[in-house]
C-alpha positions in Angstrom: -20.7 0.6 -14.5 -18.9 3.6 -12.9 -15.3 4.8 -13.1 -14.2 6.3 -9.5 -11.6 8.2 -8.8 -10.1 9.1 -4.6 -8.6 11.9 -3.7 -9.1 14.7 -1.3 -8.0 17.5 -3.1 -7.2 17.2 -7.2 -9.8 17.9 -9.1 -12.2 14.8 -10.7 -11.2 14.2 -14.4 -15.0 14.2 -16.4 -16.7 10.8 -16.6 -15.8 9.9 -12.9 -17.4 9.5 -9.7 -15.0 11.0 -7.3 -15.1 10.0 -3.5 -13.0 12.3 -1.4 -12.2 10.3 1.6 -12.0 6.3 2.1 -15.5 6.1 2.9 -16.9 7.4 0.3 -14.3 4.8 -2.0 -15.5 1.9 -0.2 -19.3 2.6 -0.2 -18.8 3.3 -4.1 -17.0 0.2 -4.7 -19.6 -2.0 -2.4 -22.9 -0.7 -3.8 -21.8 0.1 -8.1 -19.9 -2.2 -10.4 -16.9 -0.5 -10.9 -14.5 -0.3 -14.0 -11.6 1.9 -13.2 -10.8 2.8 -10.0 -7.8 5.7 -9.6 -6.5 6.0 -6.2 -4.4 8.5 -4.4 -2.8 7.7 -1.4 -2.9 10.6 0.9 -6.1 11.2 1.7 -5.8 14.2 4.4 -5.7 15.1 8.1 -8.0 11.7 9.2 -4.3 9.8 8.8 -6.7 7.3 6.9 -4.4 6.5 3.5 -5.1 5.0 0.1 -3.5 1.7 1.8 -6.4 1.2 3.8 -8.7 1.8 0.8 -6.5 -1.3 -0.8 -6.5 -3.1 2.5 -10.7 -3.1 2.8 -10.6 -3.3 -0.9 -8.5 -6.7 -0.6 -10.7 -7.6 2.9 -14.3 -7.3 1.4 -13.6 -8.6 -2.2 -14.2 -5.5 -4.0 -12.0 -5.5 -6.8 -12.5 -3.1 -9.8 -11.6 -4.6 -13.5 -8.6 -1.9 -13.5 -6.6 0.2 -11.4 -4.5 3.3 -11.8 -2.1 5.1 -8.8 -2.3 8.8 -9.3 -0.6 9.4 -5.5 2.5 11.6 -5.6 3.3 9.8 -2.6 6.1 6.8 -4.4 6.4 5.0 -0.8 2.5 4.9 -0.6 2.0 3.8 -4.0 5.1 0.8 -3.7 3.1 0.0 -0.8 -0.6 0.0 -2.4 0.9 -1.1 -5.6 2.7 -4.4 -3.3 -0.3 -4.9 -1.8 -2.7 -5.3 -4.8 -0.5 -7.5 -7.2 -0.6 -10.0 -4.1 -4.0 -10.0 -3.9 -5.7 -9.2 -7.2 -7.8 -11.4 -9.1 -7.0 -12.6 -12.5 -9.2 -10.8 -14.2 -8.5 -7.0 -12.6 -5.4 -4.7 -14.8 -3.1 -3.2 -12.2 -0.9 0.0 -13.4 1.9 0.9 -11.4 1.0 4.5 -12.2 -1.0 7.6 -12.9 -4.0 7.1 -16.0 -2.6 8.3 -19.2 -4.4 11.2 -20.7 -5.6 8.9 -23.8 -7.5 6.9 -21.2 -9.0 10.1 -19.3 -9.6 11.8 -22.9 -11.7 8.7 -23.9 -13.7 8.6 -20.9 -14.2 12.4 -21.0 -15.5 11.9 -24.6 -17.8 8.9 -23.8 -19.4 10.3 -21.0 -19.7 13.6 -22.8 -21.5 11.4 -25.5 -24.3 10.0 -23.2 
């Protein structure tokens, strides 16, 4: 199980798998189990957005067991944010918001540990 973290410019926090484009999200998310998914929302010049990560995401199935919105972008995250509490399964933990540094710290510390 991976944790995976778009964007196309910050920097990957430790203990992720970072995908810089859409692409790269969806290919992760179709071929690794994935546990928590962080997603940004602009994603560069392609005019391919984190909404069309959700919108494939909600297309194809492939739901992680938690998401986070780290976009600075608040219309793009309403919008990804709108999107995924329609269609999420039971199961999957939606945040409405960036990953709190306890939750990075942990990761960081477990995969540091392995």
């Amino acid at each position: 199980m991976i944790h995976l973290y778009l964007d196309d410019y910050r920097r990957c926090p430790k203990g992720f798998k970072l995908a810089r484009n859409a692409d790269e999200c969806l290919m992760a998310l179709q071929l690794e189990e994935v546990d928590i998914l962080s997603l940004d929302y602009d994603l560069g010049p392609s005019g391919v957005t984190g909404r069309d990560v959700v919108t494939q995401m909600i297309n194809q199935g492939l739901f992680p067991r938690e998401v986070y919105l780290h976009t600075s972008s608040m219309c793009g995250k309403k919008e990804m944010y709108e999107l995924l509490y329609q269609h999420k399964p039971e199961y999957m933990i939606l945040h409405n918001g960036p990953m709190p540094a306890k939750v990075a710290e942990r990761i960081a510390e477990e995969y540091e540990g392995v």
